[in-house]
N, C-alpha and C positions, 0 to 999 in steps of 0.2 A: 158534725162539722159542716161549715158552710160556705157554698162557693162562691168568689166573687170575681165582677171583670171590671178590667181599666182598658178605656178607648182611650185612643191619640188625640184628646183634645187639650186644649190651651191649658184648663185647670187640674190637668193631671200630670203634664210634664216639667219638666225641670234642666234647664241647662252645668250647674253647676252644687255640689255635695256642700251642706249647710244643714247641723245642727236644728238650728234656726229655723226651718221653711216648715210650715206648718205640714202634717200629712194627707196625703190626698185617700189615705184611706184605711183604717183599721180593723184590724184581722184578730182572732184567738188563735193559738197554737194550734194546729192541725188544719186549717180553713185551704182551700185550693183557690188558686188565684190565676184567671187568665187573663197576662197584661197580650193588649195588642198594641205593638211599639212602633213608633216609627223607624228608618235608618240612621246612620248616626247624626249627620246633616239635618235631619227634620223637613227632608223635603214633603212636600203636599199633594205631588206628583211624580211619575217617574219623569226621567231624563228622555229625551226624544234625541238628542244631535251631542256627541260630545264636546265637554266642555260648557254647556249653556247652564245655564241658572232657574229652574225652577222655585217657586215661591216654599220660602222654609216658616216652620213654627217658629226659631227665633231667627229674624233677617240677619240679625249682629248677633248670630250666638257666640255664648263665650267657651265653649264642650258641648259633650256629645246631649242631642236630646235624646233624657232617658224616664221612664215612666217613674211615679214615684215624688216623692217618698213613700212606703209604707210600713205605719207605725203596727208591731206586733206584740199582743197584751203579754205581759208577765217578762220582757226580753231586756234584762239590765245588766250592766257591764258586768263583765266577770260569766255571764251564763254566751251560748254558741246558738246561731242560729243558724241551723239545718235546711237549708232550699233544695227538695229535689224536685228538679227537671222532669217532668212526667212526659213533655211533648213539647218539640220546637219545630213549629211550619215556616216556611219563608215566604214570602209574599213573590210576587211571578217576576219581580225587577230586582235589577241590582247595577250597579257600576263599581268600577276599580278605575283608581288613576294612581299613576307613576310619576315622578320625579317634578312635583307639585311642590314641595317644599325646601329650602336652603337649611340641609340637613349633614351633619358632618357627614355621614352611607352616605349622602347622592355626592356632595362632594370624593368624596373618595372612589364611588361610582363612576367618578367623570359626567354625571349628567347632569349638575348644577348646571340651569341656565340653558338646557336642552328646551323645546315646549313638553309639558305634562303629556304623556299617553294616557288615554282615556279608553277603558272595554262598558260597553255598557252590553248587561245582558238579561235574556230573558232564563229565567227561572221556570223549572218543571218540576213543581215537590214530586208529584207521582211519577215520574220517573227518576226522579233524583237525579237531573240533570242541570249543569247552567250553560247557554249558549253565546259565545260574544257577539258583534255585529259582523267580525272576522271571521264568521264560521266555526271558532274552537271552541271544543265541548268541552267540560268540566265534570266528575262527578261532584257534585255536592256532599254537604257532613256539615248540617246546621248547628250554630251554637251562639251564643250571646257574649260579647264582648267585656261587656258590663256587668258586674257582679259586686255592687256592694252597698255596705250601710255609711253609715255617718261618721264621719272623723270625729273621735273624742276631742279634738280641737274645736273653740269657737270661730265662725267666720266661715266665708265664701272660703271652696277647693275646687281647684282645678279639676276637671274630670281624664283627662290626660292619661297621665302618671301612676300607676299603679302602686296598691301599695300592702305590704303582710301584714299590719295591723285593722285595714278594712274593707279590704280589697280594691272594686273600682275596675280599671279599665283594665282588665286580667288577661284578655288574650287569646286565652287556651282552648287549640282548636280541640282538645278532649273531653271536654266537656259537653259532650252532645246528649239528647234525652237517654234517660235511664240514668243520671248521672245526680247526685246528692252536694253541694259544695257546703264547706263549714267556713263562717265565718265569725269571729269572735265580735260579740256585741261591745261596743264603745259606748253608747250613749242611751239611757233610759226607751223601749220601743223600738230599738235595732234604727230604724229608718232606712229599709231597702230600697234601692234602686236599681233600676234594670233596664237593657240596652240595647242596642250598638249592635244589631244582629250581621252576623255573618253567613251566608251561603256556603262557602268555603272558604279556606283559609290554610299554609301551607305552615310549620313552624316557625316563626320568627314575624311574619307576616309583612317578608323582605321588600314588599312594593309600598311600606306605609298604607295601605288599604287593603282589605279583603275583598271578596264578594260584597258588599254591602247591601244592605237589603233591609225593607221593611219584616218583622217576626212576630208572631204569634206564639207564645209562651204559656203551660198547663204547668203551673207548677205547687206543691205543698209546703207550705212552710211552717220547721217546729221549733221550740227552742228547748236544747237542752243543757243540763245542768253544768257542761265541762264539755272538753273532749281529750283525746288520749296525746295530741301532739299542740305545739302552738301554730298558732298564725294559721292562714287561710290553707286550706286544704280541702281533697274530693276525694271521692268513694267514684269509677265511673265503670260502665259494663267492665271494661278491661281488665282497670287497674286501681291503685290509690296513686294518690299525686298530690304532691307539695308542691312549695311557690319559696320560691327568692327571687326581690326586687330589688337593684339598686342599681344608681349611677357606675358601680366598677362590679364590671364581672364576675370577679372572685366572689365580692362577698355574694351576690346575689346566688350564686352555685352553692356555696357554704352555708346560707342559707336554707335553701332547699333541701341538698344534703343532708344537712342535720337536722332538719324534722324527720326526714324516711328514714333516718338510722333511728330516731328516739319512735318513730310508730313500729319499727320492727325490734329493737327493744321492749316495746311496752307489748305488742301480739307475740311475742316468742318466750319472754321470761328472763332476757341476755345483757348480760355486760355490755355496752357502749362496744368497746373493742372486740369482743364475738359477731355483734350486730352490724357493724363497719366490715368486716372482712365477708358478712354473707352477702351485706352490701353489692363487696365488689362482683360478686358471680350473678347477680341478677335487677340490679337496679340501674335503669338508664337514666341518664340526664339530657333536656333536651335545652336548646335558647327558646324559651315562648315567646318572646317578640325583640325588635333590636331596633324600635322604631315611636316609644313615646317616650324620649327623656332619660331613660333609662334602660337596664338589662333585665329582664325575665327570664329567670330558668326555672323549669318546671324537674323534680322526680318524677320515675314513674315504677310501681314492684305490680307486674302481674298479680292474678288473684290466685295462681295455682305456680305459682314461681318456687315459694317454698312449701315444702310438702318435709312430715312425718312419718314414714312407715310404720305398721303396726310393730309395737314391739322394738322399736330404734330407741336407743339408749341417749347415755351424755348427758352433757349439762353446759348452762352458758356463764 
């Protein structure tokens, strides 16, 4: 297997998820890949004074810059490409800003129209700390924002918007190293793209920003032939965890929901309705973000949540 690395420069990133855009790099099934990413902005520097403007990779970007595309051999629609996460470092900056956008939350917040709060901070990977200019500490829980391939649609996509059929701007602060995401391939070579690093991040990632931060990404990517549930999903130290996106709440829950009942149907052996009721005793749901457009709920089943005794009978 063989390893490769993508720096932050002009011909390896990409503002916006496009079929189309030639890849900046190809890989065989099993190859480890360390992209080093910019923040999502593409600043070129950190931020010295809040609010100011450092020089970004795209001046007028249209999304996040994310490393990528990368085309992987043998990855055609209908087969799942396997990313796991071996190691996520954060780079020693980061900034958050608040109520920077005319957003129904900041309206409903009352802070439409307030000026943006701005934290910018210094980043400690070896201690796993982040510090604002305000003095408050953070512990950190690095992870990548951006997770995904190419819309089987032709044409420029927003990078925004998250989505179950290819992922993209996913969210989830669980997805830290050690962590595997599946994604279902859309288009001949998957076309990965990757992100949007966060330092921290709280569920729902209620301030529209996280930690943001330049990241450093070891990751292995494989493809394989299927997997046991649909749409985007993760294997992480914890737990497994599904994804529902949409515009209305419900369905994006019912979404979610109903991949963790058909993965605990398909690891159990169970009826839907067996599989729903163990559901209820062990799977939490959480909002993973409330802040690009839409709703993110993530599931999530422990890895030692359901358990067999030796010798325990029944049937599902």
């Amino acid at each position: 297997m063989t390893r490769h690395r993508l720096d932050p420069v002009r011909a390896a990133v990409v503002d916006v998820f496009d079929q189309d855009t030639p890849p900046v790099l190809e890989i065989d099934p099993g190859d480890t890949v360390v992209v080093d990413a910019l923040d999502a902005r593409g600043y070129l520097a950190p931020l010295e004074t809040p609010g100011e403007e450092q020089p970004r990779m795209f001046p007028a970007g249209r999304g996040h810059c994310l490393a990528g595309p990368i085309a992987v051999r043998t990855a055609e629609p209908g087969t799942v490409l396997a990313v796991q996460l071996k190691s996520i470092r954060p780079g020693r900056w980061g900034w958050t800003v608040a109520a920077a956008k005319d957003t129904k939350l900041n309206r409903d917040l009352n802070v439409t129209g307030e000026p943006p709060a701005w934290l910018l901070w210094d980043i400690d990977p070896d201690r796993g700390t982040a510090t604002d200019q305000l003095g408050h500490e953070v512990t950190i829980a690095p992870f990548l924002g951006v997770l995904g391939v190419a819309p089987a649609e032709p044409g420029e996509h927003r990078t925004m918007p998250p989505s179950t059929s290819f992922g993209g701007n996913i969210d989830c602060r669980d997805l830290v190293a050690g962590t595997t995401v599946y994604l279902p391939v859309t288009v001949p070579g998957a076309l990965l793209h990757v992100g949007d690093g966060h330092a921290a991040q709280g569920d729902g990632e209620v301030a529209g920003t996280a930690v943001e931060c330049p990241m450093t990404t070891e990751m292995t990517v494989d493809v394989l032939p299927g997997a046991p549930v649909p749409g985007i999903h993760a294997v992480t130290p914890a737990a497994r965890v599904t994804f529902g996106f949409d515009e209305d709440l419900a369905v994006a829950t019912t979404t979610a929901l109903d991949a963790m009942v058909q993965w605990i149907q398909h690891s159990h052996g169970l009826s839907k309705t067996v599989a729903l009721a163990l559901a209820g005793a062990v799977v939490d749901l959480h909002v993973t973000q409330v802040v690009n457009e839409t709703w993110g709920v993530h599931a999530t089943l422990g890895h030692d949540a359901i358990r067999r005794p030796a010798g325990a009978g029944g049937s599902g």
